[in-house]
N, C-alpha and C positions, 0 to 999 in steps of 0.2 A: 242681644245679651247685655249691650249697655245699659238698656234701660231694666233689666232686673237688676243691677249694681244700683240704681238712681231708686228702684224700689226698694231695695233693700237699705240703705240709706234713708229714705222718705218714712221707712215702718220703725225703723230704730229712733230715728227723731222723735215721733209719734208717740212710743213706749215711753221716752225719755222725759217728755211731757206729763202723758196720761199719768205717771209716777212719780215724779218730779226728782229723777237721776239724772246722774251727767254720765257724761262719755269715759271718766275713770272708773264707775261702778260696773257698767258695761258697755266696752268698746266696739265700734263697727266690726262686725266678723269679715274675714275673708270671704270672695264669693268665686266659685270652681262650677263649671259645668262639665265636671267627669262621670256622670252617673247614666248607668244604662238599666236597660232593663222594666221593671212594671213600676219601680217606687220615683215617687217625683220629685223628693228633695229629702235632705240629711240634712241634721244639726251635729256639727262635732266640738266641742266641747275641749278648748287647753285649757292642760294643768298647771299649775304655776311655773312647776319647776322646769315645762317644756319651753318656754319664753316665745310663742308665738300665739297668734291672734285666735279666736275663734274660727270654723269655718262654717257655712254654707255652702253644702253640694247642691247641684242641682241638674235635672235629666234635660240636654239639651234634646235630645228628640221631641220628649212630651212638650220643650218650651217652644221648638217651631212649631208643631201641633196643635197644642192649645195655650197659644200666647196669651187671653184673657184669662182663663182659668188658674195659669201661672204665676201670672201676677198677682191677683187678688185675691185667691186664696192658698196659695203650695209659699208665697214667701213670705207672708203673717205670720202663718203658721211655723214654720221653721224658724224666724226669727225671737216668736214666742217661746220657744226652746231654749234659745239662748239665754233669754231676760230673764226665763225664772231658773235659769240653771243660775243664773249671777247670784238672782237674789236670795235664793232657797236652799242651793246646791245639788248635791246629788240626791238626797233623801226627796226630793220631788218628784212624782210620779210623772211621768213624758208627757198624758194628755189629764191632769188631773188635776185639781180644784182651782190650782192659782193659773195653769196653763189654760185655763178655760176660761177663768175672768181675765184674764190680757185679751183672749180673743173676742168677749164681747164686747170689751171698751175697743175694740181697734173694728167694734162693727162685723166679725167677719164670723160667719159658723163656725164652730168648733167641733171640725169632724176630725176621727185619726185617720183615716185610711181618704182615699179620693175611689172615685169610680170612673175614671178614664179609665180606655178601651186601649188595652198593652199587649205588648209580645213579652217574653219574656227571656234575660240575657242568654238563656241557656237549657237547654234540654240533658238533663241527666239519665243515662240510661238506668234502669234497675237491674236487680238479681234477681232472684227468688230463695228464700232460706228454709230450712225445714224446723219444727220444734216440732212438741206433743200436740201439736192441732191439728186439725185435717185442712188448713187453708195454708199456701206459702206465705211467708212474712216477704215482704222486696224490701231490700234494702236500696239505698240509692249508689252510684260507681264512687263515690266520697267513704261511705261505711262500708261498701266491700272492700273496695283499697288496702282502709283500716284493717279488718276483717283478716285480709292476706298477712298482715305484718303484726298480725297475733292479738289485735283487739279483740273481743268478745265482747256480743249483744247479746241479751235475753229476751224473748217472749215478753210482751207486754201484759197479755195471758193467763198465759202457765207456767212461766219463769224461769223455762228451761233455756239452752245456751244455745243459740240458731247455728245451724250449720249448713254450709254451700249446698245448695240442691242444684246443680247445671241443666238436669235432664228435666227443668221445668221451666 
């Protein structure tokens, strides 16, 4: 885990180069391995008014897993996130036109998504709901929840207002 901090460090130098920024335009983010589940890394972004640093999450499973994959391409990319959110702000799309040119000056494909082989943090059970169609809608145990405490979905459909079907 040390040496994705020392990557993480290494790829911000590098940006800071390749663009000729310092470390007040955009400072090292913080680096956190609390992320589980299918996605390999997070860029989060502070606001001024929060006074703390950037972060970088990152899945420590996928990084025992695939410690070269990790490196070379999940903390570019993330850190990319960061640079152009400094330089650009939030009107930048996440993988889009200047997050793409940082990634080819730093060498590295610019793909959004990876395709390591994941479990995923959690299984949500479904429902089944009824509208004017002949197919149940399932909602996930998050939107029936909701559902119980008086939210309301509609049909994507037919745009009627789904209601708990059990005996399905």
């Amino acid at each position: 885990m040390a040496s994705v901090v020392d990557d993480v460090a290494y790829w911000h130098q590098r940006a800071c180069y390749l663009w000729g920024l310092n470390a007040r335009v955009v400072p090292v983010p913080e680096v956190v391995f609390d992320m589980a589940g299918r996605a390999a890394g997070q860029a989060l972004f502070a606001l001024q008014e929060q006074h703390r640093p950037d972060r970088l999450r990152f899945n420590a499973a996928l990084l025992s897993s695939y410690p070269d994959f990790m490196r070379t391409e999940t903390v570019p990319h993330e850190l990319a996130h960061v640079v152009v959110f400094r330089l650009y702000g939030p009107s930048a799309k996440p993988h889009g036109l200047q997050w793409r040119a940082l990634m080819h000056l730093f060498g590295v494909t610019a793909r959004a998504c990876h395709n390591l082989p994941t479990e995923p943090a959690r299984r949500l059970r479904r429902f089944a709901y009824r509208c004017g169609c002949d197919e149940p809608v399932w909602l996930t145990s998050i939107r029936h929840n909701r559902a119980v405490r008086g939210e309301r979905y509609r049909c994507r459909h037919c745009g009627e207002i789904l209601s708990y079907s059990p005996n399905k």
